[in-house]
Every structure is written in structure tokens, then in C-alpha cells.
N, C-alpha and C positions, 0 to 999 in steps of 0.2 A: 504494500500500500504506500505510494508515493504521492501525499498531495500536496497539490502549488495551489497558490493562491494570488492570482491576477488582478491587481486594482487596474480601472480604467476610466475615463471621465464621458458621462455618456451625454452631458449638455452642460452650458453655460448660458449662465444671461448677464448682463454685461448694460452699464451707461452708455449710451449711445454718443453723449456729449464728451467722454474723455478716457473708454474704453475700458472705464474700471470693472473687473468683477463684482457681480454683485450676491454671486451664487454658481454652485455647482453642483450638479448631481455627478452623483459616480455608481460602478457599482463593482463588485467584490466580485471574481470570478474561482468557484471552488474545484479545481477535478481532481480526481483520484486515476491516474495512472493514464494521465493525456482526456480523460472522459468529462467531461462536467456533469459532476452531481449536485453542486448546491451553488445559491447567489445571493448577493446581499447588496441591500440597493439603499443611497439614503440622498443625504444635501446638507450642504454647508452652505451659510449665509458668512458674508464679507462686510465690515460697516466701512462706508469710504469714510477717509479722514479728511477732516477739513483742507487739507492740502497735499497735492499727491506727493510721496518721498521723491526722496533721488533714486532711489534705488525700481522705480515702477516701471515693470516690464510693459509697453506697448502692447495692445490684444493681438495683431498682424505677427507679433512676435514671440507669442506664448507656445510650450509646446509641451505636451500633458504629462512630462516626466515634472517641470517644473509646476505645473498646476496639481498636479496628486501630491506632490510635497508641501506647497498649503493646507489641503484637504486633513492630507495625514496630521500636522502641524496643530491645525484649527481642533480635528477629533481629540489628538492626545491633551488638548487644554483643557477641553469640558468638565464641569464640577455636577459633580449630584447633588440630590437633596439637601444636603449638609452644609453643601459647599466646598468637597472635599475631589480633589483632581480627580478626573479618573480617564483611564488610557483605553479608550473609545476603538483603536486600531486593536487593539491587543484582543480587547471581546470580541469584536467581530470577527477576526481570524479563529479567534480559540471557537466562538459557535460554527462555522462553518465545518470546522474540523469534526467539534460534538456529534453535527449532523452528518457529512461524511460517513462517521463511523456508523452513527445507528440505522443507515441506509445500507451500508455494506454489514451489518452485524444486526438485524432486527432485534428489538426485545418484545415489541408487541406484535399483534397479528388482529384482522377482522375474516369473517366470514362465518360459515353454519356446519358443521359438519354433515349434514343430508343435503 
């Protein structure tokens, strides 16, 4: 059992006046052995700041290795309830895995025996 786990950014929306993002959807690609068995889909919201840095990539110039490094960036920030960090990339890979497994190793089953 060999599984990878593929992020990939499946839209953008974007200011139209100065190319900021302003969201992204991505989503989590799971397979086990080149197969896809599982996915995981979400979005990050970006707040523009009152003034774009220096360091602000052009949208004509973005290219989604640097765009899933926000995403990931923005996930691993998120606080819970509490207020307490929590690493948002890390859960979603460890459930995809969870679910991987229990799809290649069932523990429950449906149907009727007649």
C-alpha cells in the first residue's frame, strides 16, 4: 500500500482591479498504488491588505506550486475553538489516509443475507 497525496488548486477568484487573490479552492488528491480512492476539497479566503507588499506576485505570474504554498501556509494557521493552532494540512492528509485504509480494509458491511 503506497499512498500519495496530490494537492492541486482547482479555482481562484481574484480582484479584478489589482489581481489580488481573494480565495482559493483546492483539493487533496488520495490514491493508493497510482489508483484514487479518496479527495478532499475545501477554500481559503485571503484578506487584501490595505496596501499590496513588495513582495506581491502578479496573477499573469502565479503558478500553483506557489499558490498551494499559501493555501498550505493559511491551513497550518487556523485556530479552533479555543483559539488554539491547529495544522489543518496535517488532518486532512492523516483522514484521507484513515479513509484509504478503511476502503482497502473494511470494518463494516451492508446488505441481507437472503
Amino acid at each position: 500500500m503506497a499512498i500519495t497525496k496530490t494537492w492541486q488548486v482547482n479555482t481562484m477568484e481574484r480582484d479584478l482591479s489589482d489581481g489580488h487573490v481573494n480565495k482559493v479552492i483546492y483539493r487533496v488528491i488520495g490514491k493508493d498504488d497510482g489508483v484514487e480512492k479518496d479527495r478532499a476539497t475545501g477554500e481559503v479566503e485571503f484578506t487584501k491588505p490595505s496596501s499590496l507588499p513588495s513582495d506581491f506576485v502578479k496573477y499573469e505570474k502565479l503558478d500553483e506550486a506557489t499558490v498551494l504554498s499559501w493555501v498550505k501556509e493559511k491551513l497550518k494557521e487556523e485556530k479552533d475553538a479555543e483559539g488554539k493552532v491547529i495544522d489543518r494540512v496535517a488532518l486532512i492528509e492523516k483522514a484521507i489516509d484513515d479513509n484509504i485504509a478503511l476502503i482497502n480494509t473494511p470494518v463494516t458491511a451492508t446488505g441481507k443475507p437472503f
